[in-house]
C-alpha positions as CSV (number, residue, x, y, z in Angstrom):
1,X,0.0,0.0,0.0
2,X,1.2,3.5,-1.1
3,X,2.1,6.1,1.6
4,X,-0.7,8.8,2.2
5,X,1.9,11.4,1.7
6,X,2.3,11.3,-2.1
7,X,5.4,10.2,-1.6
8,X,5.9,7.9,-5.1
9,X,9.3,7.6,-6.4
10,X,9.1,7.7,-10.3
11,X,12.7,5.7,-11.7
12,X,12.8,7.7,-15.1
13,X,14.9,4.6,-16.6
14,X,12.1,2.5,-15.7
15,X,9.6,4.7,-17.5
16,X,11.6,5.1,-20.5
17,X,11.8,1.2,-20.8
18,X,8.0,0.6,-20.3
19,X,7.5,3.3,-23.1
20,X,9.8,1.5,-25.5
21,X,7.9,-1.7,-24.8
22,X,4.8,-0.5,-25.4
23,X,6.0,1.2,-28.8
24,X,7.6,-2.4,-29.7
25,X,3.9,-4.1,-29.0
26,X,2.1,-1.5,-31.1
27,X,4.7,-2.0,-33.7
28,X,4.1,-5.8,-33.9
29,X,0.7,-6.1,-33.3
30,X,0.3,-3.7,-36.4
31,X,2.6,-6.2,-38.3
32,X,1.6,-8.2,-41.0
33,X,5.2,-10.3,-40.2
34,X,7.5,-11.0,-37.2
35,X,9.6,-7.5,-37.3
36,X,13.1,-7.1,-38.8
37,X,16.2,-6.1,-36.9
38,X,15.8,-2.6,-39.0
39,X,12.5,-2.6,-37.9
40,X,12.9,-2.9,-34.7
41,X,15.8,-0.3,-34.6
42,X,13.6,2.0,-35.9
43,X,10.7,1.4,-33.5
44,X,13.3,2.2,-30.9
45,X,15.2,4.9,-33.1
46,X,18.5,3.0,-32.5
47,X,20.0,5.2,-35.5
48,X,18.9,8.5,-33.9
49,X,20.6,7.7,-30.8
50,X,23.8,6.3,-32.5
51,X,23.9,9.8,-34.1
52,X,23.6,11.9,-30.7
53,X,26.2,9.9,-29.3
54,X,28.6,10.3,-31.8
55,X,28.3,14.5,-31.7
């Protein structure tokens, strides 16, 4: 049972992750075939973070 102070912790990381699974869910459900590695990469945008990290 939660505290009645409001005190919820929120783990961003955890968030994040959730978010991305429910992205890779939508993205498979809406598939007509099991999703590529490209797909995949792009449902998690793989590329655009390669790019950021590389700046």
């Amino acid at each position: 049972m939660a505290p009645v102070g409001g005190t919820a912790v929120q783990d961003h990381v955890a968030l994040a992750e959730i978010e991305l699974c429910g992205e890779l869910i939508i993205a498979a459900s809406a598939a007509q075939e099991r999703l590529s590695l490209e797909s995949i990469d792009e449902v998690l945008k793989v590329a655009e973070e390669r790019d950021s990290s590389r700046r």
